[in-house]
C-alpha positions as CSV (number, residue, x, y, z in Angstrom):
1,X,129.5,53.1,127.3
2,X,132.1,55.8,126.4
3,X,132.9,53.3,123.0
4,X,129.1,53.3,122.2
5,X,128.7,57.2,122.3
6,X,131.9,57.7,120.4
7,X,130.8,55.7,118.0
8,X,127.5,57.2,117.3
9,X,129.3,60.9,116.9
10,X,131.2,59.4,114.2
11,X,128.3,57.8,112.5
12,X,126.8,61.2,112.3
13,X,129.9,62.6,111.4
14,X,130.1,60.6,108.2
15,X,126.4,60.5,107.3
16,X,125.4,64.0,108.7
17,X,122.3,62.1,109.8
18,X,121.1,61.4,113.3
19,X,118.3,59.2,113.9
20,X,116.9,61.8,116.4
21,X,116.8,64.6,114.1
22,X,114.7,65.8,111.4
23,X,115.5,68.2,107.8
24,X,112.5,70.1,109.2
25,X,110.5,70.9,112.4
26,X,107.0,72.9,113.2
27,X,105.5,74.7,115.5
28,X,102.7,76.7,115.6
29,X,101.7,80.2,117.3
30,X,98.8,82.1,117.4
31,X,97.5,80.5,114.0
32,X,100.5,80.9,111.8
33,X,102.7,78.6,111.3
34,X,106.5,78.7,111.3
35,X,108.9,76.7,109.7
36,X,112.3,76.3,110.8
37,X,114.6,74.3,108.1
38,X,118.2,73.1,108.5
39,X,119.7,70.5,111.5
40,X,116.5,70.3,113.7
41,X,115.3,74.1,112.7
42,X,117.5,75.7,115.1
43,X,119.9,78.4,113.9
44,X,118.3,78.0,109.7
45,X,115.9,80.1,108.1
46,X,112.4,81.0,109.4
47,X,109.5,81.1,107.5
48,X,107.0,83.6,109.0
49,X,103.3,84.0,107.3
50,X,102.4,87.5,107.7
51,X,99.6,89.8,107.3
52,X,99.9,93.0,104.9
53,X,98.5,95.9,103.9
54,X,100.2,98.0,100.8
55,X,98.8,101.2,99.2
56,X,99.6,103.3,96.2
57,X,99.9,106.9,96.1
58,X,96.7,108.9,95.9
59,X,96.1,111.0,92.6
60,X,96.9,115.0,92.6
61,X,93.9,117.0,92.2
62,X,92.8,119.2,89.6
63,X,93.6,123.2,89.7
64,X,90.9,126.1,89.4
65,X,87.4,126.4,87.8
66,X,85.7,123.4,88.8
67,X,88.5,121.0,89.3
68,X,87.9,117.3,89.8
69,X,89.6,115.2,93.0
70,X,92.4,112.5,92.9
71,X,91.7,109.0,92.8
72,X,92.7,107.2,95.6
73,X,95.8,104.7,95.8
74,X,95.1,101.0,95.3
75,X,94.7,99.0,98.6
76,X,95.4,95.6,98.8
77,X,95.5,93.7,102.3
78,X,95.4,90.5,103.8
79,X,94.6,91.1,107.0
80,X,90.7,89.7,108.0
81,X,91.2,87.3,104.4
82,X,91.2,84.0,105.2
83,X,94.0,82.2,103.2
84,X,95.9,85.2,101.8
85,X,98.5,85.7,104.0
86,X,102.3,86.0,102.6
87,X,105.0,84.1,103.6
88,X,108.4,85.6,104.5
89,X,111.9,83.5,104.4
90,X,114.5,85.4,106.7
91,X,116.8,83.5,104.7
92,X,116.2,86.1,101.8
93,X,118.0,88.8,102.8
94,X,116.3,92.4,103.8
95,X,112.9,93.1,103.2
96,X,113.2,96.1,100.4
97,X,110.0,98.4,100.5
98,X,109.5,101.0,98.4
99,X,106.8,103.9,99.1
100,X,104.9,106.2,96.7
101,X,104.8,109.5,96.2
102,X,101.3,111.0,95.7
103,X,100.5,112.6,92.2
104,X,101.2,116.2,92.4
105,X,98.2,118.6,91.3
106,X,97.8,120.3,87.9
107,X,99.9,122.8,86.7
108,X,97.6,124.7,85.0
109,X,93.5,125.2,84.4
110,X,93.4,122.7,81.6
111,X,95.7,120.5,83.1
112,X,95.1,116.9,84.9
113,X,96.4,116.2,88.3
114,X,99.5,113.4,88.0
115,X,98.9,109.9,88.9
116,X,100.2,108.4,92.0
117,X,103.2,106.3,92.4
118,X,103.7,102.6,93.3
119,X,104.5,101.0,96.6
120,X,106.2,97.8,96.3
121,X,107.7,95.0,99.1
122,X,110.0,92.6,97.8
123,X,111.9,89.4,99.7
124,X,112.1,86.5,98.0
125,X,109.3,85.3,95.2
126,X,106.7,85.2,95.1
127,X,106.7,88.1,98.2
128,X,106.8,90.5,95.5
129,X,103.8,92.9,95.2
130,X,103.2,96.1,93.7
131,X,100.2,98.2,94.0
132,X,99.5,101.3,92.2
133,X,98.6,104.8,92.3
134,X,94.9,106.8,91.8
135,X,94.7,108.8,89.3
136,X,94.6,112.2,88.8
137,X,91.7,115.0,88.8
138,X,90.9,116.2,85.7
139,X,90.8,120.1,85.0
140,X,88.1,122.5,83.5
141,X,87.8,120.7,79.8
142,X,89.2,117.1,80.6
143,X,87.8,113.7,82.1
144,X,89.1,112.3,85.1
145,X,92.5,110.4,84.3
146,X,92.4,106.5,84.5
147,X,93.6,104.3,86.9
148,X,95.2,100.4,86.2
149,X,95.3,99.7,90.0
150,X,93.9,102.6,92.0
151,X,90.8,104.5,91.5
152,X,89.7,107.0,88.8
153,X,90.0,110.6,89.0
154,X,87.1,113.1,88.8
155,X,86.5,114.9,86.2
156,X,86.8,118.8,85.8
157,X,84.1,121.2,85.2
158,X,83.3,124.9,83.5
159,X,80.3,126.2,82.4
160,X,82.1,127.0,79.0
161,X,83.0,123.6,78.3
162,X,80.6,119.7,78.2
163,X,80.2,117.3,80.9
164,X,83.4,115.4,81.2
165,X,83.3,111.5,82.4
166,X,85.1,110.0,85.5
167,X,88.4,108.3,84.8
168,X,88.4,104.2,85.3
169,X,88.8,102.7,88.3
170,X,91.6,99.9,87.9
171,X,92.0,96.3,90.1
172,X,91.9,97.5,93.4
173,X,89.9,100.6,93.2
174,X,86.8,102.7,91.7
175,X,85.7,105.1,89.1
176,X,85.8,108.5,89.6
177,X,82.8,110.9,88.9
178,X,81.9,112.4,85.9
179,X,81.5,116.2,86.2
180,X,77.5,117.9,87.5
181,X,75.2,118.9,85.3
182,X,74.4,121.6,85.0
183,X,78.3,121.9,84.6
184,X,79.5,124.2,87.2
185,X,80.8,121.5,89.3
186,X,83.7,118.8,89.2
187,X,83.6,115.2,89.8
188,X,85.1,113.6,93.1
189,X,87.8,111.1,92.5
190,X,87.0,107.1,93.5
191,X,88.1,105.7,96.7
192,X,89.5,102.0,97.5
193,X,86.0,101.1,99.0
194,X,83.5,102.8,96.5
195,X,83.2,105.2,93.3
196,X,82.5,108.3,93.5
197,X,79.4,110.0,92.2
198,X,79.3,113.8,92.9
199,X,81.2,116.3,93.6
200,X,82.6,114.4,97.0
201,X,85.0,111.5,97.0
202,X,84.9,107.8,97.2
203,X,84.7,105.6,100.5
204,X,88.1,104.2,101.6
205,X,88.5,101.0,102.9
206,X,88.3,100.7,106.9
207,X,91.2,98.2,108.0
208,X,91.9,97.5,111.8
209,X,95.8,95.7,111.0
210,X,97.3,98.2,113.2
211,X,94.6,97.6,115.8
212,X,92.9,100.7,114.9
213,X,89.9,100.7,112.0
214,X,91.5,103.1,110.1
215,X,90.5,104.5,106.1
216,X,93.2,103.6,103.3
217,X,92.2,105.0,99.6
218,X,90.0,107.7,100.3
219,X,89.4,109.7,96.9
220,X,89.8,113.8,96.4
221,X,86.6,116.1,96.7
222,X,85.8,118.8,94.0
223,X,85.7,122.2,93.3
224,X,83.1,124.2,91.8
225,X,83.2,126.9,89.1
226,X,83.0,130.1,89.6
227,X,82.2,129.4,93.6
228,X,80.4,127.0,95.9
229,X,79.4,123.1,96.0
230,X,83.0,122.3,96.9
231,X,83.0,118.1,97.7
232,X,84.7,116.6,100.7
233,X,87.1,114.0,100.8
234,X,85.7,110.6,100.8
235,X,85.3,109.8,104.6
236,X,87.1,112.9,105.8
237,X,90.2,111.7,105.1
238,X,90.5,112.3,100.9
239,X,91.6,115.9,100.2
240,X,88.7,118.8,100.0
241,X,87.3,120.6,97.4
242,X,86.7,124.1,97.1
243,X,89.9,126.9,98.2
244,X,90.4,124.9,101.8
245,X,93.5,123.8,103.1
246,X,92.7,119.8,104.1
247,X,95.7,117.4,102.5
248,X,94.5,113.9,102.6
249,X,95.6,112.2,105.4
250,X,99.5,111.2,105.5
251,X,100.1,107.5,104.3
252,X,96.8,106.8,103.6
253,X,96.6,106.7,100.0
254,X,94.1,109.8,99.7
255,X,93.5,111.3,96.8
256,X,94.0,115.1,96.7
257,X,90.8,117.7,96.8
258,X,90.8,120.0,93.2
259,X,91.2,123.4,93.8
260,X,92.3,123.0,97.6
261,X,95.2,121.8,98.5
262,X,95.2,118.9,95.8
263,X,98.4,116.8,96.3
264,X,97.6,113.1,96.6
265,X,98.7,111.7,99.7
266,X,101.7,109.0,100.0
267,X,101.5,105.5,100.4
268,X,102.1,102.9,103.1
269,X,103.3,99.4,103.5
270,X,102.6,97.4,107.1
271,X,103.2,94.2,107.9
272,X,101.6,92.6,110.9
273,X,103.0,88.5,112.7
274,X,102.7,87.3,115.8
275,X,105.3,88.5,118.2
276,X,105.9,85.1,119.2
277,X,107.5,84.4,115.9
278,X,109.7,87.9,115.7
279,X,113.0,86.5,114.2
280,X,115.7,87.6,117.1
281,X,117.8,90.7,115.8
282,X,115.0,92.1,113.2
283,X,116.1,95.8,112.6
284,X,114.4,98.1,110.0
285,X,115.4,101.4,108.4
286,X,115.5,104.5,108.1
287,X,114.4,105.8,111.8
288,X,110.7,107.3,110.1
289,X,109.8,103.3,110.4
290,X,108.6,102.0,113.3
291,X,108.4,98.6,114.6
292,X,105.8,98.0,117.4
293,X,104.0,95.8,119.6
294,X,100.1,96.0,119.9
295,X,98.3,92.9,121.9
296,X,99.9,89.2,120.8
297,X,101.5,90.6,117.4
298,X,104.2,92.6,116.3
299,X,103.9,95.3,113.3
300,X,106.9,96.6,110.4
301,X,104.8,99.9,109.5
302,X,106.7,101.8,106.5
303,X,105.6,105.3,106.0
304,X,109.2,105.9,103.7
305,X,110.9,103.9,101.6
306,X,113.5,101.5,103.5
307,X,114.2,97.6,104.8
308,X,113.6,95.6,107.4
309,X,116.6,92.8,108.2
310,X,116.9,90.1,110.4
């Protein structure tokens, strides 16, 4: 008996085969599928397929007499999408995420709020994706700047100067608003979910991949010249119009409110996998990033830019 088992330890020695052993093996949790690769999976690298969300920074608003809003951030997700989820190789090394800065408002009457800047996740290809900003508000004379991922900004209004249009929505958002007519008042800036077409801004997008329905890409509210019709943010959560003091809400891509306090809001990158799969030893950095449980899944939210290892 002891000849027979020596035996087969040096047959697998030489071959690094084993009749009882497989290049790959499966399992399955909660719907997503895990492979492990290597001798029998144990100890290789995992392949997780993840949920995401990733949103651009909203556009800066527009500053004084009849300002348009920012455009909201582009919002891309998986979550609730059959078929689109991401796969993740902890073989690949850290996962680097970068988030955007919101456009900051106008410097001047005639100027245009800046656009927002992109978030981005990178592991391995193809888990490489970038979304863009919103653009910004436009001031008294000028359209609402255009957007190739986000939404538009709104354009800015005087009752010196023509109705200006709404900047161009890009891929994952919607156009802004032109300026009111009779021109006294600015255009609202395009949210993730719908364009804008007054003075208040575009509908985010309500997502639940925290657990929570939350609104990503809200657009900027406008201001009005010389006073009153000030728009709102687009579901509360864009920036206001009009001399208040409402930022669009952190991390959500907001665009900011001309003439208030018109600073786009940041982006946000979250990942969401069932905590049955959480690769042992996952870390992620710097301490503003959080990794949590909610329910059956676990979820990498990035409000800074940082990494997630394993």
């Amino acid at each position: 008996m002891r000849d027979d088992k020596l035996n087969d330890l040096l047959k697998l020695g030489a071959t690094g085969k084993s009749s009882n052993n497989s290049q790959s093996s499966k399992r399955k949790s909660f719907g997503y599928q895990i492979l492990g690769f290597g001798s029998g999976g144990a100890g290789g690298p995992i392949c997780i397929a993840f949920d995401y969300l990733i949103a651009g920074g909203g556009g800066g608003g527009s500053h004084a007499h009849g300002p348009g809003g920012g455009g909201a951030g582009g919002v891309r997700t998986s979550f609730s999408t059959p078929c689109s989820a991401i796969t993740l190789n902890t073989d690949c090394g850290p996962i680097a995420v970068t988030i955007a800065a919101g456009g900051a408002k106008a410097g001047s009457f005639d100027g245009t709020g800046s656009t927002g800047g992109t978030s981005s996740m990178f592991n391995c290809k193809p888990v490489a994706i970038p979304m863009g900003g919103g653009g910004g508000g436009g001031g008294r004379r000028n359209p609402g700047a255009p957007s190739s991922c986000g939404s538009g900004g709104g354009a800015g209004c005087n009752h010196a100067f023509p109705v200006q249009a709404g900047g161009n929505g890009g891929t994952f958002g919607n156009n802004g608003a032109p300026s009111q007519s009779p021109c006294f008042v600015g255009g609202g800036g395009g949210g993730a979910c719908a364009a804008a077409t007054s003075a208040n801004g575009g509908n985010g997008k309500q997502i639940s991949i925290t657990g929570s329905s939350v609104n990503y890409g809200c657009g900027g509210g406008a201001s009005a010249h010389p006073s009153g019709g000030a728009g709102t943010g687009g579901r509360g959560d864009g920036g206001d119009g009009g001399n208040g003091s409402d930022l669009p809400t952190a991390n959500q891509a907001g665009g900011g409110g001309g003439n208030g306090a018109p600073a786009g809001a940041t982006g946000v990158v979250i990942l969401r996998f069932p905590t049955a799969c959480k690769p042992a030893g996952m870390s992620i950095t710097p301490g503003d990033n959080t990794i949590t449980t909610t329910g059956c899944c676990t979820l990498l939210t990035f409000t800074v830019s940082g990494s997630a290892s394993f």
